[in-house]
mmCIF file as gemmi writes it, N, C-alpha and C atoms, coordinates in Angstrom:
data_model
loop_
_atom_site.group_PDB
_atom_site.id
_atom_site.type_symbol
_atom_site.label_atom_id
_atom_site.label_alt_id
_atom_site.label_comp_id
_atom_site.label_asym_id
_atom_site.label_entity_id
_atom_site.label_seq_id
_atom_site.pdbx_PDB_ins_code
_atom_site.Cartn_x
_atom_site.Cartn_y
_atom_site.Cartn_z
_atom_site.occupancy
_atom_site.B_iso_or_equiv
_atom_site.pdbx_formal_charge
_atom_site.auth_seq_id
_atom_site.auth_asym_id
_atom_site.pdbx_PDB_model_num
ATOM 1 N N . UNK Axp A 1 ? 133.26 95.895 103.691 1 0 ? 1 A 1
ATOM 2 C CA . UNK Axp A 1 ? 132.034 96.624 103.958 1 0 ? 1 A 1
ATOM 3 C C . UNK Axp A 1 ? 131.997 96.993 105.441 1 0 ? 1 A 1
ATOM 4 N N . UNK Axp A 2 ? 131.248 98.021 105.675 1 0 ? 2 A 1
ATOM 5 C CA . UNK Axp A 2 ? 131.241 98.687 106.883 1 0 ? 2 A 1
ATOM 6 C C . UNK Axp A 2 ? 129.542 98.329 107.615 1 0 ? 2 A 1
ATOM 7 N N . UNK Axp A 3 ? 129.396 98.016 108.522 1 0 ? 3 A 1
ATOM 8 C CA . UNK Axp A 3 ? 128.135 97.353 109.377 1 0 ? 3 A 1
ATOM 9 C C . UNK Axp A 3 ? 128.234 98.294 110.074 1 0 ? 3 A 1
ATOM 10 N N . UNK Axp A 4 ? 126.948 99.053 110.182 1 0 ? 4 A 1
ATOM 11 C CA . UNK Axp A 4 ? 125.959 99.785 110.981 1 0 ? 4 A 1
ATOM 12 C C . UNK Axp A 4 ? 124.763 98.88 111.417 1 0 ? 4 A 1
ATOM 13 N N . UNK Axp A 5 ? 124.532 98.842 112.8 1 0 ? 5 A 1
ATOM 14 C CA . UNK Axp A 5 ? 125.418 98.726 113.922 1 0 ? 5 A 1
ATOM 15 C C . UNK Axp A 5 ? 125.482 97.544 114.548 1 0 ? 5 A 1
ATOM 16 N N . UNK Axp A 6 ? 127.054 97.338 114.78 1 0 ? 6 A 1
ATOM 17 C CA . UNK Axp A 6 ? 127.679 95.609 115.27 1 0 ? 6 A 1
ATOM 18 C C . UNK Axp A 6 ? 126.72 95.658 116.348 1 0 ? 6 A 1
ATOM 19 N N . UNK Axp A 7 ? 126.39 96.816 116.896 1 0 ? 7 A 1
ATOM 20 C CA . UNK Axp A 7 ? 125.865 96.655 118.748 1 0 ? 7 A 1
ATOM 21 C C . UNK Axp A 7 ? 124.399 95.577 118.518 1 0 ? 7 A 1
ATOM 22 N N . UNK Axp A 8 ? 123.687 95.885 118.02 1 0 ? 8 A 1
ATOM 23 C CA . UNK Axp A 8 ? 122.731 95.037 117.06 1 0 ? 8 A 1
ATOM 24 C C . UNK Axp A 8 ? 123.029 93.462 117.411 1 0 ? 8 A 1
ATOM 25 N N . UNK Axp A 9 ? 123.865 92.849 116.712 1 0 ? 9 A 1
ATOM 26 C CA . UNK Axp A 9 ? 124.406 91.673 116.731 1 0 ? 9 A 1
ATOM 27 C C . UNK Axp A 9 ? 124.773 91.111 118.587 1 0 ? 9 A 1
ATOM 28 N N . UNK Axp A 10 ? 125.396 92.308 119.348 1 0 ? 10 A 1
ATOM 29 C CA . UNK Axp A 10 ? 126.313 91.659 120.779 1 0 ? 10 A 1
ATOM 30 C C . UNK Axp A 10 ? 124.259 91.381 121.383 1 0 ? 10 A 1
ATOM 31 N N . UNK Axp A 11 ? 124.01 92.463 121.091 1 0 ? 11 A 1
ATOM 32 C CA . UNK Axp A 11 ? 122.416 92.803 121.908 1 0 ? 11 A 1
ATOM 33 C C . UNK Axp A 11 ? 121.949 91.038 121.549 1 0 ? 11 A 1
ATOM 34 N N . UNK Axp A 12 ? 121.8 90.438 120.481 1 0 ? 12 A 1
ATOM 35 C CA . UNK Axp A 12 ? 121.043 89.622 120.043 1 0 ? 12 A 1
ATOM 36 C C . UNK Axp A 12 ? 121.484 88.281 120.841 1 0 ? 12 A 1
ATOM 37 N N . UNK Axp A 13 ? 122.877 88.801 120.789 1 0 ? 13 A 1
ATOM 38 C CA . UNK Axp A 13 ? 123.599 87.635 121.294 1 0 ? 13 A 1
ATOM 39 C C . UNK Axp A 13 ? 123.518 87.304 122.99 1 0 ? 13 A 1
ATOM 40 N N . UNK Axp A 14 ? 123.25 88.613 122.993 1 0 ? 14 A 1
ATOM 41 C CA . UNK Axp A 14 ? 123.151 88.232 124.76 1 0 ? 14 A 1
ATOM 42 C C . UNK Axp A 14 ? 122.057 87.311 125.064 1 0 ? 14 A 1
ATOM 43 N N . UNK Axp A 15 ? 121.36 88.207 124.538 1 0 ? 15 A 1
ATOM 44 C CA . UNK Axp A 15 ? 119.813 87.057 124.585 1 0 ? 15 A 1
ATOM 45 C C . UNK Axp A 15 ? 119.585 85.69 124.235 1 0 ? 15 A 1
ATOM 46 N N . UNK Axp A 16 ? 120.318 85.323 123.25 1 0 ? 16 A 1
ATOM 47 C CA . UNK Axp A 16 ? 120.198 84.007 122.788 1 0 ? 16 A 1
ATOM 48 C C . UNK Axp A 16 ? 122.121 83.646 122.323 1 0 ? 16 A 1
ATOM 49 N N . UNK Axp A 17 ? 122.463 83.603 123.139 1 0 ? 17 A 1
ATOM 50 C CA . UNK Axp A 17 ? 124.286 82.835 123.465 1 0 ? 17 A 1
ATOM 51 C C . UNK Axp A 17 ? 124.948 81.983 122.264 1 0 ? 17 A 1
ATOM 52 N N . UNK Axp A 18 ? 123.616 81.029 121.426 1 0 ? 18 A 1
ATOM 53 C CA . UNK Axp A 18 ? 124.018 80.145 120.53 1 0 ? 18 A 1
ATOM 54 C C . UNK Axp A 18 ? 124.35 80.464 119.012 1 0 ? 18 A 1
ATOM 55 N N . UNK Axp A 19 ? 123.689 81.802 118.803 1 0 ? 19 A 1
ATOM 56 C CA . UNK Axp A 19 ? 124.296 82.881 117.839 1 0 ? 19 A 1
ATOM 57 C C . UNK Axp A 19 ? 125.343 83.31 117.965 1 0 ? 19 A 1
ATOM 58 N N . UNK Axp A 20 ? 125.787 83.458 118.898 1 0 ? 20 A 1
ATOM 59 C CA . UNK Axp A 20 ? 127.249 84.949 118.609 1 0 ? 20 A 1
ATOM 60 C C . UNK Axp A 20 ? 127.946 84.468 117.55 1 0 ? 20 A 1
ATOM 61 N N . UNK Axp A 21 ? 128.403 82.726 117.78 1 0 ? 21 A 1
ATOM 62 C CA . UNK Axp A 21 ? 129.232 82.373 116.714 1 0 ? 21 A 1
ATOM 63 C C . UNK Axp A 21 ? 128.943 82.306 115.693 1 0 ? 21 A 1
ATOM 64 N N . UNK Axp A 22 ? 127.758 81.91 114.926 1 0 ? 22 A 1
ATOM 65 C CA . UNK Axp A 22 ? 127.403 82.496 113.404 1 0 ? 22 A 1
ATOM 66 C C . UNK Axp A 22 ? 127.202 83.926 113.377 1 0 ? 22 A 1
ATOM 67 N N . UNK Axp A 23 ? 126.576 84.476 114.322 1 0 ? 23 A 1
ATOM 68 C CA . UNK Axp A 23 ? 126.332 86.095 113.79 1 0 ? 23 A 1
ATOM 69 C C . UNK Axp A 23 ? 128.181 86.974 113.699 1 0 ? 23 A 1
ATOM 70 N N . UNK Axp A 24 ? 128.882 86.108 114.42 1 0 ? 24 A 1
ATOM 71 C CA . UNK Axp A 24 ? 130.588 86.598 114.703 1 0 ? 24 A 1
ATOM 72 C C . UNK Axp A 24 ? 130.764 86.498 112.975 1 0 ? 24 A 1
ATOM 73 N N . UNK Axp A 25 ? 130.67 85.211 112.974 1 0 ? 25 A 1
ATOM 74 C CA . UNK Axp A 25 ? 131.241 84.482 111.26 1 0 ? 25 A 1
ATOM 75 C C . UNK Axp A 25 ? 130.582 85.339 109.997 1 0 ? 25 A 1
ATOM 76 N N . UNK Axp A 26 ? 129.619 85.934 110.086 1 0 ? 26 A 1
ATOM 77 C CA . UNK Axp A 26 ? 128.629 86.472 108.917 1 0 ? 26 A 1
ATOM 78 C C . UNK Axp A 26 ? 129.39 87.813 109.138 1 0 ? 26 A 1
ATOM 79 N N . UNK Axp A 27 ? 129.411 88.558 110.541 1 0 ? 27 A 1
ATOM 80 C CA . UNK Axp A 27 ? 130.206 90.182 110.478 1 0 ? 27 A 1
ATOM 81 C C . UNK Axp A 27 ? 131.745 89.8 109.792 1 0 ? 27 A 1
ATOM 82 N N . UNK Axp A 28 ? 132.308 88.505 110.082 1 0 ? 28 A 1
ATOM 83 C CA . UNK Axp A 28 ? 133.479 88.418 109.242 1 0 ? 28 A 1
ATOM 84 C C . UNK Axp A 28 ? 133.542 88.565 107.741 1 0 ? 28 A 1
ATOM 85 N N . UNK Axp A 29 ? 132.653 88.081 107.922 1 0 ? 29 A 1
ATOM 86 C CA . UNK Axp A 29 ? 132.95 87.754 106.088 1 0 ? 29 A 1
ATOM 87 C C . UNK Axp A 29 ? 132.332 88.972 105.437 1 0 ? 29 A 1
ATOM 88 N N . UNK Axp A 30 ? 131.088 89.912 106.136 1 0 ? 30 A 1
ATOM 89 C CA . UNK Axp A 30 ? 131.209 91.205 105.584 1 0 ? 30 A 1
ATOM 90 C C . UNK Axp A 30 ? 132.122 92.11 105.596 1 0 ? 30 A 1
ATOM 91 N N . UNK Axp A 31 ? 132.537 92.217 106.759 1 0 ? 31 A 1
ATOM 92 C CA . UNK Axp A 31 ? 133.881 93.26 106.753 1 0 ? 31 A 1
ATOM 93 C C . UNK Axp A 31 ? 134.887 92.704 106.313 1 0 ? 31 A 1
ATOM 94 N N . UNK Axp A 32 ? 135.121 91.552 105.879 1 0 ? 32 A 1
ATOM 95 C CA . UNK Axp A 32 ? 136.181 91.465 105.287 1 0 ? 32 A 1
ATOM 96 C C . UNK Axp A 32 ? 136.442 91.37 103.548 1 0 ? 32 A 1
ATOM 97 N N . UNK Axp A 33 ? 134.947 91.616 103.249 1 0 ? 33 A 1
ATOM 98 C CA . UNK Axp A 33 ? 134.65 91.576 101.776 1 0 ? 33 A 1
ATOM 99 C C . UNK Axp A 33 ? 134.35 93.252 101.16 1 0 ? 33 A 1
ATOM 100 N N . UNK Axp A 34 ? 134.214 93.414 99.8 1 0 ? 34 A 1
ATOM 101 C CA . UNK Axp A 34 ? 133.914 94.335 99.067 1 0 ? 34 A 1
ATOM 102 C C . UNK Axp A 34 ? 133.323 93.823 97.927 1 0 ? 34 A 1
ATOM 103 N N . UNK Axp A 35 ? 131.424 93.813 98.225 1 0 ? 35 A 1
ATOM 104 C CA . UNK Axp A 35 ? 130.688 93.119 97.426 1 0 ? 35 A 1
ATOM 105 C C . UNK Axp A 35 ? 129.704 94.158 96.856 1 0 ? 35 A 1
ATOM 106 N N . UNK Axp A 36 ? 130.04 94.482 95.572 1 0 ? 36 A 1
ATOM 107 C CA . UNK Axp A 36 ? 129.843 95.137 94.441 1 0 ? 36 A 1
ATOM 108 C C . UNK Axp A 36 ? 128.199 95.622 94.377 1 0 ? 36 A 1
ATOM 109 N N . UNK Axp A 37 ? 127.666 94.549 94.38 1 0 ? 37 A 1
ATOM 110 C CA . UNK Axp A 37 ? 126.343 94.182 93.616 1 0 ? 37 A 1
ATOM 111 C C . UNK Axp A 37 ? 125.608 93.023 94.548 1 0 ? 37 A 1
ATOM 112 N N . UNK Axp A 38 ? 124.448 92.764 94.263 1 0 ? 38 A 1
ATOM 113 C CA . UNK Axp A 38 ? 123.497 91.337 94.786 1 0 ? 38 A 1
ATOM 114 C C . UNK Axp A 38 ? 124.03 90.531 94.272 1 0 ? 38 A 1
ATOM 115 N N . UNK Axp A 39 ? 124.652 90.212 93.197 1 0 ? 39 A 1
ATOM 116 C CA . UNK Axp A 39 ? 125.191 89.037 92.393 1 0 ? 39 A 1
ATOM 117 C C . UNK Axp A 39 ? 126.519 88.297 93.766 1 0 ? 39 A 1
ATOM 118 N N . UNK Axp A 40 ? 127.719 89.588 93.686 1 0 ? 40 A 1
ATOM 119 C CA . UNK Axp A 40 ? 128.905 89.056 94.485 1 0 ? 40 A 1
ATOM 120 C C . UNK Axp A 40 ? 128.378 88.464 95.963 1 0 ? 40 A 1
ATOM 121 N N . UNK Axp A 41 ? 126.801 89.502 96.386 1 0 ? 41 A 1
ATOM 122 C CA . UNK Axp A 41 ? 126.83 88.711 97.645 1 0 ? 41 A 1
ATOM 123 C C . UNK Axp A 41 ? 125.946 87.529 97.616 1 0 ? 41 A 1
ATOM 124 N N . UNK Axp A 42 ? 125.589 87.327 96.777 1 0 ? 42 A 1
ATOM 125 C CA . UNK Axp A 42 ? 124.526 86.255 96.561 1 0 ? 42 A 1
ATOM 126 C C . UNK Axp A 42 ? 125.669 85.666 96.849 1 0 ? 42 A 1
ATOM 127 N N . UNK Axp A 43 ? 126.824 85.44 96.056 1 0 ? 43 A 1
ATOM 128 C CA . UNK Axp A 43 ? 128.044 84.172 95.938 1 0 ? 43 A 1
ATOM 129 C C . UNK Axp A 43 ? 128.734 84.287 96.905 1 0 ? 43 A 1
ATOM 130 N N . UNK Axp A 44 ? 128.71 84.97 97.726 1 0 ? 44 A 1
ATOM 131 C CA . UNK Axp A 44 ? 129.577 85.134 99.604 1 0 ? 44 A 1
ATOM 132 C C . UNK Axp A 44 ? 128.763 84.349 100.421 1 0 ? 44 A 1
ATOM 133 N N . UNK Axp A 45 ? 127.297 84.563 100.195 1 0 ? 45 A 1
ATOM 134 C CA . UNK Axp A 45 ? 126.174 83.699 101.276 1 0 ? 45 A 1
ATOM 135 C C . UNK Axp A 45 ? 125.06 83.504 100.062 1 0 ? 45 A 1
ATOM 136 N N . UNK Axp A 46 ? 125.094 82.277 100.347 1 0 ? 46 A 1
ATOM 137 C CA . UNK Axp A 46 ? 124.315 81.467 99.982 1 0 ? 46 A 1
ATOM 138 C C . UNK Axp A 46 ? 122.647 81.482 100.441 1 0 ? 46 A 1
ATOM 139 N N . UNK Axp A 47 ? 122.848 81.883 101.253 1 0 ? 47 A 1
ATOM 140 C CA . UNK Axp A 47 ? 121.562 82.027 102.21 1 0 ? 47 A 1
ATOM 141 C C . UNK Axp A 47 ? 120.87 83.259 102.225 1 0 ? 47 A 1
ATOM 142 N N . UNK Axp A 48 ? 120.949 83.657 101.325 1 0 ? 48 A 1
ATOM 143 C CA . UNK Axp A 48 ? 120.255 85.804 101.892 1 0 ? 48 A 1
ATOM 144 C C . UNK Axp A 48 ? 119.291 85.264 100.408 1 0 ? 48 A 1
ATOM 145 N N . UNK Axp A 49 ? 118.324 86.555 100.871 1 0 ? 49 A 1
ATOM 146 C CA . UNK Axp A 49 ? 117.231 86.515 99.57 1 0 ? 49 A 1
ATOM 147 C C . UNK Axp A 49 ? 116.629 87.742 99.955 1 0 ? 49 A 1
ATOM 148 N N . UNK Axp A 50 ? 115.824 88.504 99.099 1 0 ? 50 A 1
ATOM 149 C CA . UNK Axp A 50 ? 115.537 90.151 98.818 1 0 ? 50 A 1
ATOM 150 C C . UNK Axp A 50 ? 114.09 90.394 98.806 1 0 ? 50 A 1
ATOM 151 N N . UNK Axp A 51 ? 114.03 90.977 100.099 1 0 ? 51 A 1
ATOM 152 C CA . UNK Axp A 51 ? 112.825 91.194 100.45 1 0 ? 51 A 1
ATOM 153 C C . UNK Axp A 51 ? 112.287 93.032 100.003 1 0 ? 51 A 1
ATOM 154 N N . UNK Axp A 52 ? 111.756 93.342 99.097 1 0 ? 52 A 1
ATOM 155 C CA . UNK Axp A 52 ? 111.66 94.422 98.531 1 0 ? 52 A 1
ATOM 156 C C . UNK Axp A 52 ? 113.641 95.02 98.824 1 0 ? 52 A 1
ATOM 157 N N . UNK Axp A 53 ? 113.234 96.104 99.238 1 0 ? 53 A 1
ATOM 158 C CA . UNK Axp A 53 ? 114.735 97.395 99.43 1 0 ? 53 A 1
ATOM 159 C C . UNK Axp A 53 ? 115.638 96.205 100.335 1 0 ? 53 A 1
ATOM 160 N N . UNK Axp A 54 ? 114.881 95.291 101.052 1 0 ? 54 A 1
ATOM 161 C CA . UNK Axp A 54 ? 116.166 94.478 102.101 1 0 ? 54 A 1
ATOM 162 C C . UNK Axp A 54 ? 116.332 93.339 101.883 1 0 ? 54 A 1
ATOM 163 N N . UNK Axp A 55 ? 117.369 92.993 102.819 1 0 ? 55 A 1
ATOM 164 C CA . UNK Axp A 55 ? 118.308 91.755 102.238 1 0 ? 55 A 1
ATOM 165 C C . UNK Axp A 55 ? 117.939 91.237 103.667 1 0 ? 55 A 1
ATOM 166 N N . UNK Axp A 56 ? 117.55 90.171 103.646 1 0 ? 56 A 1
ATOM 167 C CA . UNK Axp A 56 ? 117.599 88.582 104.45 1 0 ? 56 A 1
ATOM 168 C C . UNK Axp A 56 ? 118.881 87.954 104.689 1 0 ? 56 A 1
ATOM 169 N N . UNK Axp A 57 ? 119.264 87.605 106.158 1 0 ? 57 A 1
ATOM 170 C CA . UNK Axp A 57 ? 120.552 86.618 105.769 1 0 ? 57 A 1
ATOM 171 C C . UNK Axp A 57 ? 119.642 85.475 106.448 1 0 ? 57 A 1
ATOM 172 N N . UNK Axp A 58 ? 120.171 84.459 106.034 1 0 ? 58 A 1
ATOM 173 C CA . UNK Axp A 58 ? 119.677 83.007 107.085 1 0 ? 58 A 1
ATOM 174 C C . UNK Axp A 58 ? 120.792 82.705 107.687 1 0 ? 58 A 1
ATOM 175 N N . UNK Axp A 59 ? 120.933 82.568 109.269 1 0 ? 59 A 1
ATOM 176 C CA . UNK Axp A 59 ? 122.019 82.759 109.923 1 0 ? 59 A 1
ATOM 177 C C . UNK Axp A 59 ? 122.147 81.301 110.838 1 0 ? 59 A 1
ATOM 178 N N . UNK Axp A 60 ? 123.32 80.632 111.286 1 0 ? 60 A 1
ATOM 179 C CA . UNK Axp A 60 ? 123.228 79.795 112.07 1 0 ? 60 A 1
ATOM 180 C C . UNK Axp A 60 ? 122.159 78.673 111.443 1 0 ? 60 A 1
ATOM 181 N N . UNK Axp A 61 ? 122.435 77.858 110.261 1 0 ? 61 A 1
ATOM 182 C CA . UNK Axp A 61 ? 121.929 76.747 109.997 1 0 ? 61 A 1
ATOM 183 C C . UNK Axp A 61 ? 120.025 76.865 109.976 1 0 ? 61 A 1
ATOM 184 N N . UNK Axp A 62 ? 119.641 78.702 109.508 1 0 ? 62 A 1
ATOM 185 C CA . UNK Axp A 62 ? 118.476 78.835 109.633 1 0 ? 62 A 1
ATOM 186 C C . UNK Axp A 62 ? 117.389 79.367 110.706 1 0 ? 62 A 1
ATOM 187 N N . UNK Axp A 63 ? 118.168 78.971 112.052 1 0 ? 63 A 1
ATOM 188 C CA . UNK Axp A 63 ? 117.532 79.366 113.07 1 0 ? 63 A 1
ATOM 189 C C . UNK Axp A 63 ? 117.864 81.015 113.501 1 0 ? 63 A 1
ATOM 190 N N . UNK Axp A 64 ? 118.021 81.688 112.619 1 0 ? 64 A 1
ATOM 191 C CA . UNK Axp A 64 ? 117.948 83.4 113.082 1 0 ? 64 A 1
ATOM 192 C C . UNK Axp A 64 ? 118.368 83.924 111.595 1 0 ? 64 A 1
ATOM 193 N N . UNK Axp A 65 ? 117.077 85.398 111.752 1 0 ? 65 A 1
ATOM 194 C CA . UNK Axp A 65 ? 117.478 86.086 110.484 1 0 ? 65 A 1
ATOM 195 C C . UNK Axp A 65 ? 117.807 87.404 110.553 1 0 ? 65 A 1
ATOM 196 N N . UNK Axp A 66 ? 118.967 87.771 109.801 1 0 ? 66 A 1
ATOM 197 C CA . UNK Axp A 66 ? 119.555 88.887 109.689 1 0 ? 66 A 1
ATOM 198 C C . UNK Axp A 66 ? 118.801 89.941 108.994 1 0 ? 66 A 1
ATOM 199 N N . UNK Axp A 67 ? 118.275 90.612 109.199 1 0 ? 67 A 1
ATOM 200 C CA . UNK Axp A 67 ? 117.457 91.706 108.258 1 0 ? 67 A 1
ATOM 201 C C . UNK Axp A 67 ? 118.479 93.046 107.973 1 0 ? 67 A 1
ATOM 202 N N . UNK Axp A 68 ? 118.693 93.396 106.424 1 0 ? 68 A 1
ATOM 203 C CA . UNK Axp A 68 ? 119.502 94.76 106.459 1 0 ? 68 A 1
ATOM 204 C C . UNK Axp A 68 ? 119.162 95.242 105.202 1 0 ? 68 A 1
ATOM 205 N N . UNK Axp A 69 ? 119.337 96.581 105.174 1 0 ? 69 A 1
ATOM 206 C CA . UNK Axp A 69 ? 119.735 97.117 104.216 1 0 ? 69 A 1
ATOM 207 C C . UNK Axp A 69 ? 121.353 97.605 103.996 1 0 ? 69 A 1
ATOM 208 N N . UNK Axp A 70 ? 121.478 97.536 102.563 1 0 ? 70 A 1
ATOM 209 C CA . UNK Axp A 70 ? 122.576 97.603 101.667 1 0 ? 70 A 1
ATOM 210 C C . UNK Axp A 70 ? 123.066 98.534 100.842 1 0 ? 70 A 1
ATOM 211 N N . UNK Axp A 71 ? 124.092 99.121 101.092 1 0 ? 71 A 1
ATOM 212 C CA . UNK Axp A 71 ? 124.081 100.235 100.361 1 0 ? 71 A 1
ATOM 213 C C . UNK Axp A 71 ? 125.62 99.846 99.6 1 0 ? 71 A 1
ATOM 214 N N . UNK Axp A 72 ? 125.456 98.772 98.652 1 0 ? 72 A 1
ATOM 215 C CA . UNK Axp A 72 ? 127.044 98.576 97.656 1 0 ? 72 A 1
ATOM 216 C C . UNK Axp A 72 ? 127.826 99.841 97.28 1 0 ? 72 A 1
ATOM 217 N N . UNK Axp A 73 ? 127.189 100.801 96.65 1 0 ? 73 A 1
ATOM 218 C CA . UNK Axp A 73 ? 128.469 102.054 96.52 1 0 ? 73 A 1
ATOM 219 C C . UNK Axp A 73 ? 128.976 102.887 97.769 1 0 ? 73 A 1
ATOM 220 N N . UNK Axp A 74 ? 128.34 102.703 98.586 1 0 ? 74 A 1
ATOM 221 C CA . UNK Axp A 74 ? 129.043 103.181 99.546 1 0 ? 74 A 1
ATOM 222 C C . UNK Axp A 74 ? 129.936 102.117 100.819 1 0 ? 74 A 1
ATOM 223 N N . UNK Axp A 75 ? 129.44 100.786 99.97 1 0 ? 75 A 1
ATOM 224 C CA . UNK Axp A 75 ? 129.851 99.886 101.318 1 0 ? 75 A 1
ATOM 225 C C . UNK Axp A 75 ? 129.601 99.769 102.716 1 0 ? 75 A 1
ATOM 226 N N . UNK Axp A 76 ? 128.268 100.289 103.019 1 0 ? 76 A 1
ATOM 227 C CA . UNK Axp A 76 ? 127.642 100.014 104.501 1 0 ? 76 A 1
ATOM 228 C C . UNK Axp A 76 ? 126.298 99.186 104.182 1 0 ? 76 A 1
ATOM 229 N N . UNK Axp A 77 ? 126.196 98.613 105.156 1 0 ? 77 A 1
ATOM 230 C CA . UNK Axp A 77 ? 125.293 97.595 105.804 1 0 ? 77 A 1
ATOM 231 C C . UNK Axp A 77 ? 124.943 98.081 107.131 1 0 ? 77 A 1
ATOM 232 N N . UNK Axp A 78 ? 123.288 97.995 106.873 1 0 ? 78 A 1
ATOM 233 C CA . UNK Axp A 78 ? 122.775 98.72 107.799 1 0 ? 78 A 1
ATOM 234 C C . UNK Axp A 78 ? 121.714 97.534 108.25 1 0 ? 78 A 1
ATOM 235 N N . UNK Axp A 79 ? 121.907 97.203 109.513 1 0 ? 79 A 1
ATOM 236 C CA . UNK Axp A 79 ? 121.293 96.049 110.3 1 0 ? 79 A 1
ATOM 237 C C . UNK Axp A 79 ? 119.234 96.661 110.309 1 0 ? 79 A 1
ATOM 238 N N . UNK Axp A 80 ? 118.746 96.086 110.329 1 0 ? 80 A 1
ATOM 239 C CA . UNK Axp A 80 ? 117.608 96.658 110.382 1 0 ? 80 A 1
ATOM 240 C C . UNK Axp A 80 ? 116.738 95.466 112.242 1 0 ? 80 A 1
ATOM 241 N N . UNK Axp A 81 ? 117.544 94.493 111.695 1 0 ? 81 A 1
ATOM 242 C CA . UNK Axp A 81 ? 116.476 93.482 113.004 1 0 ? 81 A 1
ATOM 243 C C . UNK Axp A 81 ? 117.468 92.395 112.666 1 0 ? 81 A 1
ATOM 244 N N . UNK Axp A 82 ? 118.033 91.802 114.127 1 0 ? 82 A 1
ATOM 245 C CA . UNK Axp A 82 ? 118.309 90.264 114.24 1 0 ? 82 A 1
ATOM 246 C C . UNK Axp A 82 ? 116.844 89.645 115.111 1 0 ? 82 A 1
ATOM 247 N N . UNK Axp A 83 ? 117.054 88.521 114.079 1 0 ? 83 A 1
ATOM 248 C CA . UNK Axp A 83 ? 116.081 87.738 114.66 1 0 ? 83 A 1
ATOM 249 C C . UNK Axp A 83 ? 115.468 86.333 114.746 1 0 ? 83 A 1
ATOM 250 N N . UNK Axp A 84 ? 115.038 85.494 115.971 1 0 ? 84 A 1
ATOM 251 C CA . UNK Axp A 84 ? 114.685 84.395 115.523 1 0 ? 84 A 1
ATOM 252 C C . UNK Axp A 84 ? 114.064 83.69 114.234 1 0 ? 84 A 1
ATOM 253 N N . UNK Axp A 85 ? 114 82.548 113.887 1 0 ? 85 A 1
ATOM 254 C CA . UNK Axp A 85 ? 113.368 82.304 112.463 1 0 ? 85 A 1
ATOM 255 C C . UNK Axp A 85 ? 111.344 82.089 112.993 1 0 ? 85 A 1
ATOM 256 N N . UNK Axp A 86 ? 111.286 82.213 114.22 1 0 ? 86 A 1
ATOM 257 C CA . UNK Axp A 86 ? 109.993 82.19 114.835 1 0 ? 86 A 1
ATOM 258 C C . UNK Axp A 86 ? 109.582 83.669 114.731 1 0 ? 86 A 1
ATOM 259 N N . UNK Axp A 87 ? 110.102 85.102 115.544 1 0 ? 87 A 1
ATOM 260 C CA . UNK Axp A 87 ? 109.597 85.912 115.723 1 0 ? 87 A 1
ATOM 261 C C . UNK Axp A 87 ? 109.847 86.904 113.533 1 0 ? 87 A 1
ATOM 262 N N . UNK Axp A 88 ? 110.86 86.134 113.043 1 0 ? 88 A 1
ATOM 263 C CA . UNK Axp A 88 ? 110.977 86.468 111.426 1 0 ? 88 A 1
ATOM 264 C C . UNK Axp A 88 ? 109.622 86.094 110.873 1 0 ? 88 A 1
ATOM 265 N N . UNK Axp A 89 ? 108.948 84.896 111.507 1 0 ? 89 A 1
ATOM 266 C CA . UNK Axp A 89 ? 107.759 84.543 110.55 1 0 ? 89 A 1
ATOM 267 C C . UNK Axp A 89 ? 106.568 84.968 111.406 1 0 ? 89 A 1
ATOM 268 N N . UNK Axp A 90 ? 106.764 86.187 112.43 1 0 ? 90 A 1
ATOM 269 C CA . UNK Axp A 90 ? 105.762 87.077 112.358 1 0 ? 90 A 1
ATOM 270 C C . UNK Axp A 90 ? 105.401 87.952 111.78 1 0 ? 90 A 1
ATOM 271 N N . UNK Axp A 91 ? 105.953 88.736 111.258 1 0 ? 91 A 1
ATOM 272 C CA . UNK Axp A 91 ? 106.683 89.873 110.148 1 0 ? 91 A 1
ATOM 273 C C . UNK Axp A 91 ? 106.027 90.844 110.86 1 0 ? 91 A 1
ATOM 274 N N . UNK Axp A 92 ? 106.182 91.155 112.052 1 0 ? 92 A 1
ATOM 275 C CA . UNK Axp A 92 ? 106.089 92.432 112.772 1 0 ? 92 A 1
ATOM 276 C C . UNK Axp A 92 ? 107.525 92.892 111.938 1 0 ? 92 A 1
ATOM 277 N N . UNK Axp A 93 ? 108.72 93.002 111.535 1 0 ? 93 A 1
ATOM 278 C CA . UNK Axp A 93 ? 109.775 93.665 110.95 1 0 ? 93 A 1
ATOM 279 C C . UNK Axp A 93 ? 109.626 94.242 109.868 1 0 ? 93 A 1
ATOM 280 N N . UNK Axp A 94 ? 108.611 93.895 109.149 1 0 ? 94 A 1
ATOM 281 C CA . UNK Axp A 94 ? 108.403 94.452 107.941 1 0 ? 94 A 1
ATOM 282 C C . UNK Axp A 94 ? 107.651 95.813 107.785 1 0 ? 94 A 1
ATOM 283 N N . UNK Axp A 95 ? 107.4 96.461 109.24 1 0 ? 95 A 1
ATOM 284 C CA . UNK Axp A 95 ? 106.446 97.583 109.575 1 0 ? 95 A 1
ATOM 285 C C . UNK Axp A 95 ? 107.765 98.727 109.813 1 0 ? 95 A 1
């Protein structure tokens, strides 16, 4: 799968240093997969759940959430918000 946009992820990381390495590990395992459906990625991560049109990841043992949309037939992933699991349970993202 193709991630729109990695820059998203370095940005997040600058800010908070203790991510890069899970947010590194999660861009791995997307780009290195071809996941069909919600089913295949449900079984890649364990941790995502479907918030209307978007997909949730729980990142780094919970403490940051990946917000995206998904587009399986075409294979892009489109970042919508990285974010703490504090500023996630404001749901300013959901606007």
């Amino acid at each position: 799968m193709k991630i729109i946009s990695n820059s998203a992820l370095w940005a997040f990381a600058a800010d908070h240093p203790q991510a890069e390495a899970p947010l590194q590990g999660w861009r791995w395992v997307i780009e290195k997969n071809q996941l069909a459906n919600w089913a295949e990625l449900k079984a890649a991560f364990n941790a995502v759940d479907k918030v209307g049109e978007l997909v949730v990841f729980d990142i780094g043992g919970n403490k940051y959430r990946l917000i995206a949309y998904i587009r399986f037939e075409k294979q892009i992933v489109y970042i919508k918000a990285v974010l703490t699991h504090w500023d996630y349970d404001k749901g300013t993202w959901k606007s």
